[in-house]
CHARMM internal coordinates of N, CA and C (Angstrom, degrees):
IC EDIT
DIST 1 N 1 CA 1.4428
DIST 1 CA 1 C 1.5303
ANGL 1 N 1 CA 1 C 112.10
DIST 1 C 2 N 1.1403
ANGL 1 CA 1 C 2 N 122.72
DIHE 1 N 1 CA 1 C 2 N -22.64
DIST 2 N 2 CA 1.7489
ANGL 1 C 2 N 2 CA 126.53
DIHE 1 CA 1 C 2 N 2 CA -162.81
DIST 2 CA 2 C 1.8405
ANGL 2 N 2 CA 2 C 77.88
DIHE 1 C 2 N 2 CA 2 C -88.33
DIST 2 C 3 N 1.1260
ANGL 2 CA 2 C 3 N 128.51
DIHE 2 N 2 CA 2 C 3 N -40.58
DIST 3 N 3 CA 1.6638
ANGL 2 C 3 N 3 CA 113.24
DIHE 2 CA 2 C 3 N 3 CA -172.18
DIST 3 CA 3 C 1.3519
ANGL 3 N 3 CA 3 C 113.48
DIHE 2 C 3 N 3 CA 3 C -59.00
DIST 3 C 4 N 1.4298
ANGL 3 CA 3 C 4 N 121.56
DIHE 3 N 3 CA 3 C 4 N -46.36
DIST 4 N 4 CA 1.1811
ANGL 3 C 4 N 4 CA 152.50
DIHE 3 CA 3 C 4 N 4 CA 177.84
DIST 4 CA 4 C 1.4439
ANGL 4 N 4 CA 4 C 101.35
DIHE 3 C 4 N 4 CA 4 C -37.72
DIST 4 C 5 N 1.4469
ANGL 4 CA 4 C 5 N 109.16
DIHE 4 N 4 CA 4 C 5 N -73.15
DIST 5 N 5 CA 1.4698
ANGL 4 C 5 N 5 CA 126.29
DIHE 4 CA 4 C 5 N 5 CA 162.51
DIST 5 CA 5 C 1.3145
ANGL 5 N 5 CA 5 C 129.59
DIHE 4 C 5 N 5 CA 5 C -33.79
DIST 5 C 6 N 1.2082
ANGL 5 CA 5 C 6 N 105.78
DIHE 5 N 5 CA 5 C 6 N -46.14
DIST 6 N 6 CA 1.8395
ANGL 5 C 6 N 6 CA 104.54
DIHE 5 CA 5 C 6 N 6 CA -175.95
DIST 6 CA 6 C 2.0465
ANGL 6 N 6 CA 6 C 106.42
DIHE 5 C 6 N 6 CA 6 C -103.92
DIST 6 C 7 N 1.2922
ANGL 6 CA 6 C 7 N 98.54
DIHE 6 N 6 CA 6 C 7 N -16.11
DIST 7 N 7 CA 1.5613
ANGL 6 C 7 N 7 CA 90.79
DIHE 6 CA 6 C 7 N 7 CA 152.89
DIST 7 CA 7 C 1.5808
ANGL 7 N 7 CA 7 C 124.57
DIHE 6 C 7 N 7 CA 7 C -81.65
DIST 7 C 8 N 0.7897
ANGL 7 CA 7 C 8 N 120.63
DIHE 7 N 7 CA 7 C 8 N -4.46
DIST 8 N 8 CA 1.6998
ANGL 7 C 8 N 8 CA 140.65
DIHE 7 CA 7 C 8 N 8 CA 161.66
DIST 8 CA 8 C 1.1880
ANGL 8 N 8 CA 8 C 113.34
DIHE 7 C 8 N 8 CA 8 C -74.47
DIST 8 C 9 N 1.3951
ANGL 8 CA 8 C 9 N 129.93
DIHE 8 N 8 CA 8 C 9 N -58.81
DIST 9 N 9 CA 1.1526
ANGL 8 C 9 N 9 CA 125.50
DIHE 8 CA 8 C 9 N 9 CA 179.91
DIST 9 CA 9 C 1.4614
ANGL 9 N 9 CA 9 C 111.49
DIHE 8 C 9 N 9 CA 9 C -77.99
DIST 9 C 10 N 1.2523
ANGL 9 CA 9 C 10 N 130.68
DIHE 9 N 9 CA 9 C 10 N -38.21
DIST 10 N 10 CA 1.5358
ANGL 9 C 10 N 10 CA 136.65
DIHE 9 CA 9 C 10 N 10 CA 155.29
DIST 10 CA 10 C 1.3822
ANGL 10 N 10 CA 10 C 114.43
DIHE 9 C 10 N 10 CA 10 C -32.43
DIST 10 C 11 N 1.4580
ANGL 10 CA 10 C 11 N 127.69
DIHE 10 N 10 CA 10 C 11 N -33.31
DIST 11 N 11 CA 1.2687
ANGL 10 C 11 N 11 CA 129.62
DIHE 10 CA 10 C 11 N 11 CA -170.43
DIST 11 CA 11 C 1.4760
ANGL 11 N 11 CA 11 C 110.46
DIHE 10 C 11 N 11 CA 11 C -108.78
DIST 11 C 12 N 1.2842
ANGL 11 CA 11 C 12 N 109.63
DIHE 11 N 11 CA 11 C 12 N -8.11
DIST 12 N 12 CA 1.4183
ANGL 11 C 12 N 12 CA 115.97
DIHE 11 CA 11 C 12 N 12 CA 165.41
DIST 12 CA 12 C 1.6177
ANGL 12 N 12 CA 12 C 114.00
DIHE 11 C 12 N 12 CA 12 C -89.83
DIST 12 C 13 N 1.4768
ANGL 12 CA 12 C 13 N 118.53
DIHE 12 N 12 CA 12 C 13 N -23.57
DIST 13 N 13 CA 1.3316
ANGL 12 C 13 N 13 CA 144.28
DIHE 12 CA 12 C 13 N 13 CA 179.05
DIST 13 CA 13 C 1.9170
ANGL 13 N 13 CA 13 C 90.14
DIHE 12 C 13 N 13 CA 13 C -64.29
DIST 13 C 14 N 1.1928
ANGL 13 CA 13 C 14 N 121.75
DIHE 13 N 13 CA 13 C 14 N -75.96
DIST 14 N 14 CA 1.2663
ANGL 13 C 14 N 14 CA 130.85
DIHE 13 CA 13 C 14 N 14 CA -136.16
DIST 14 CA 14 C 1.7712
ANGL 14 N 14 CA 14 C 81.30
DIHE 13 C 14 N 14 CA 14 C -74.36
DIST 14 C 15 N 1.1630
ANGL 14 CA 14 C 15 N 121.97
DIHE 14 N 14 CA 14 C 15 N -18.06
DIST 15 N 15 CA 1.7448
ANGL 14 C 15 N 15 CA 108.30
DIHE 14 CA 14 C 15 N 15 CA -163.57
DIST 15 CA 15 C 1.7666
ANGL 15 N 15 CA 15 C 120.12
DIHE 14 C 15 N 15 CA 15 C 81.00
DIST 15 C 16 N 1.3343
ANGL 15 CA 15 C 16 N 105.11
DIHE 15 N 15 CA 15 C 16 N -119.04
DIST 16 N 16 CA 1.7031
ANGL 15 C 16 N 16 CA 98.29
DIHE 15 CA 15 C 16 N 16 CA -173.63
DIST 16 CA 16 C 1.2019
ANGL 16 N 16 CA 16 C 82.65
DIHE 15 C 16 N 16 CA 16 C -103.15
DIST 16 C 17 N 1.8066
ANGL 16 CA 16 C 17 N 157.87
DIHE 16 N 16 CA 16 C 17 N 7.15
DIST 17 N 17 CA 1.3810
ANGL 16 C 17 N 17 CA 130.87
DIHE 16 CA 16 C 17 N 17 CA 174.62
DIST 17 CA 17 C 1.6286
ANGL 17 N 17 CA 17 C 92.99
DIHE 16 C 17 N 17 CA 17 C -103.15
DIST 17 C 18 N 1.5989
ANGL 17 CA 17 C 18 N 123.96
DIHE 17 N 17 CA 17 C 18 N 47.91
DIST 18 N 18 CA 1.2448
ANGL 17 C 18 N 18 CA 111.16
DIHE 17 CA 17 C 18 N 18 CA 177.04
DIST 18 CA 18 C 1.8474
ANGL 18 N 18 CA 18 C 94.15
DIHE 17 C 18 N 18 CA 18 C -115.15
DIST 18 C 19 N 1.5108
ANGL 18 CA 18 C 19 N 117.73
DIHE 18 N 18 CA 18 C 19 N -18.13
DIST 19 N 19 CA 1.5206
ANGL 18 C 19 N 19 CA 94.53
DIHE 18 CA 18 C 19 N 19 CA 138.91
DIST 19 CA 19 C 1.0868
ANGL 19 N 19 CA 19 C 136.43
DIHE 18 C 19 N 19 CA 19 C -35.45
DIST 19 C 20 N 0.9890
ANGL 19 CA 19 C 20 N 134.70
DIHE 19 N 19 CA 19 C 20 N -12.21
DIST 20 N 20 CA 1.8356
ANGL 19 C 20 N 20 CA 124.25
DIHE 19 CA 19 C 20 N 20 CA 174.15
DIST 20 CA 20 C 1.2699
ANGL 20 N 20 CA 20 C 112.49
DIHE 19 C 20 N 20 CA 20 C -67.61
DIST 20 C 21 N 1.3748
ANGL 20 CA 20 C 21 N 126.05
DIHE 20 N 20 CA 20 C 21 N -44.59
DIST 21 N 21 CA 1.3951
ANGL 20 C 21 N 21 CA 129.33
DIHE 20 CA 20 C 21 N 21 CA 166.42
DIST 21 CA 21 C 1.3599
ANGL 21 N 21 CA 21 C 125.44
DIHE 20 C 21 N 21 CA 21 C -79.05
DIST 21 C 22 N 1.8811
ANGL 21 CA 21 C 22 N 104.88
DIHE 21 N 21 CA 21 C 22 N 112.73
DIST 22 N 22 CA 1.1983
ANGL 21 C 22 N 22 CA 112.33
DIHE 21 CA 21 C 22 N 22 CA -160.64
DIST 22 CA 22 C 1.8392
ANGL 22 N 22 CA 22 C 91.18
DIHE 21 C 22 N 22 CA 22 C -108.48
DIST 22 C 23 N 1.7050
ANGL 22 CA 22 C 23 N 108.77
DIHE 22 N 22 CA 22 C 23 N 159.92
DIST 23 N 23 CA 1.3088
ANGL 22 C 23 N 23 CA 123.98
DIHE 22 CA 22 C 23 N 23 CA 160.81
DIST 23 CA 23 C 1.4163
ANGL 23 N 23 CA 23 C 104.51
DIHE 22 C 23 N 23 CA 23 C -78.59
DIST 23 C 24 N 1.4321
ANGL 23 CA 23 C 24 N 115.54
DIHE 23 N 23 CA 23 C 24 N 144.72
DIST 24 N 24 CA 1.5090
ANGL 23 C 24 N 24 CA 116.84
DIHE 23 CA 23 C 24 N 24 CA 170.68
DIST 24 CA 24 C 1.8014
ANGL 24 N 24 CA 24 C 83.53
DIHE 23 C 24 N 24 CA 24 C -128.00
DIST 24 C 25 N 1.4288
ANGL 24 CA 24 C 25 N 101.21
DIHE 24 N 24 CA 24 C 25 N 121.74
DIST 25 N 25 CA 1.3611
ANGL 24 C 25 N 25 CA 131.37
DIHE 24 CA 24 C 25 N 25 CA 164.87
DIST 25 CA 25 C 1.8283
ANGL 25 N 25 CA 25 C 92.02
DIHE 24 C 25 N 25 CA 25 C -36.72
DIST 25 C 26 N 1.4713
ANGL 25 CA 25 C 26 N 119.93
DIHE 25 N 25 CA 25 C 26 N 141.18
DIST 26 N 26 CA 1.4815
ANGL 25 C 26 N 26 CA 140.13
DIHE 25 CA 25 C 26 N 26 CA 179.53
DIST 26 CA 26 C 1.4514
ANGL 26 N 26 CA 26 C 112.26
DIHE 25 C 26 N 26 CA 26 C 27.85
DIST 26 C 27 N 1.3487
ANGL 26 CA 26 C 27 N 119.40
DIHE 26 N 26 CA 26 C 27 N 18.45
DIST 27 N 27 CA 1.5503
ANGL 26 C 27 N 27 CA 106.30
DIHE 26 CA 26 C 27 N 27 CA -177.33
DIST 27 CA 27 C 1.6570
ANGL 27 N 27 CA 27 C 102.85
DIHE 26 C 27 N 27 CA 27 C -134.01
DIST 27 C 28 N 1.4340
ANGL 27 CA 27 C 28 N 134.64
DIHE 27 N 27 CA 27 C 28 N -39.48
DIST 28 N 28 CA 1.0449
ANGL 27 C 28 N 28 CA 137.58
DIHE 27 CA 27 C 28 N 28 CA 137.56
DIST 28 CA 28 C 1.6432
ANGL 28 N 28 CA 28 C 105.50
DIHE 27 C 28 N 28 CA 28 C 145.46
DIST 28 C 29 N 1.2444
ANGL 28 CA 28 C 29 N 143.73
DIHE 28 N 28 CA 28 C 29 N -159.24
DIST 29 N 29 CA 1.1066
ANGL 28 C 29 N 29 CA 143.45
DIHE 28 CA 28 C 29 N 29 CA -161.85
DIST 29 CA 29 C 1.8084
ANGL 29 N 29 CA 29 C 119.43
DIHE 28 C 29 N 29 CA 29 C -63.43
DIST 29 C 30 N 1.5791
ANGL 29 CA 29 C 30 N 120.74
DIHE 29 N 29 CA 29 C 30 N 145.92
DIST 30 N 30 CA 1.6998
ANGL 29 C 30 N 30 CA 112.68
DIHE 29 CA 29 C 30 N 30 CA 163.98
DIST 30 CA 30 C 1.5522
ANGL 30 N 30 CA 30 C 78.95
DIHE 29 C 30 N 30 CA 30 C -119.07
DIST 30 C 31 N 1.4284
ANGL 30 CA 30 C 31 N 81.75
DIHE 30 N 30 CA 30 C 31 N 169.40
DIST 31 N 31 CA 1.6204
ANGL 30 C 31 N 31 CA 109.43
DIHE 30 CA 30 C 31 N 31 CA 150.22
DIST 31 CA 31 C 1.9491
ANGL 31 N 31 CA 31 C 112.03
DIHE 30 C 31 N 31 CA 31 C -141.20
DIST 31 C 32 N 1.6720
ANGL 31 CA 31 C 32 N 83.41
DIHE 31 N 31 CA 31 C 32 N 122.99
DIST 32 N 32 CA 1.3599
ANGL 31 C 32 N 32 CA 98.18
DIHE 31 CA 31 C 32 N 32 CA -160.05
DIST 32 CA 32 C 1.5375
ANGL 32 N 32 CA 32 C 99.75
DIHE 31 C 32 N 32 CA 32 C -97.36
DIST 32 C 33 N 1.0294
ANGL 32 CA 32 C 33 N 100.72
DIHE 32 N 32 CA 32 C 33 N -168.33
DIST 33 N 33 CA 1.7787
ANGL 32 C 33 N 33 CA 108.73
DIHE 32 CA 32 C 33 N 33 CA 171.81
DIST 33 CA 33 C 0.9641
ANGL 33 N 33 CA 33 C 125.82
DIHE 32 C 33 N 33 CA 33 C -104.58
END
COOR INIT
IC SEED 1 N 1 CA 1 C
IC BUILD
């Protein structure tokens, strides 16, 4: 949950380029391009 958390706020940080970081269903975060 604390990952959960600070990728949240990371993606609130970045604005609209915080789409780049996607959830991958049971395996956990990418960051795409």
């Amino acid at each position: 949950k604390v990952v959960d958390l600070y990728v949240h706020y990371l993606r609130r940080k970045l604005g609209p380029g915080g789409d780049i970081i996607q959830t991958v269903r049971g395996v956990g975060y990418s960051v795409g391009r």
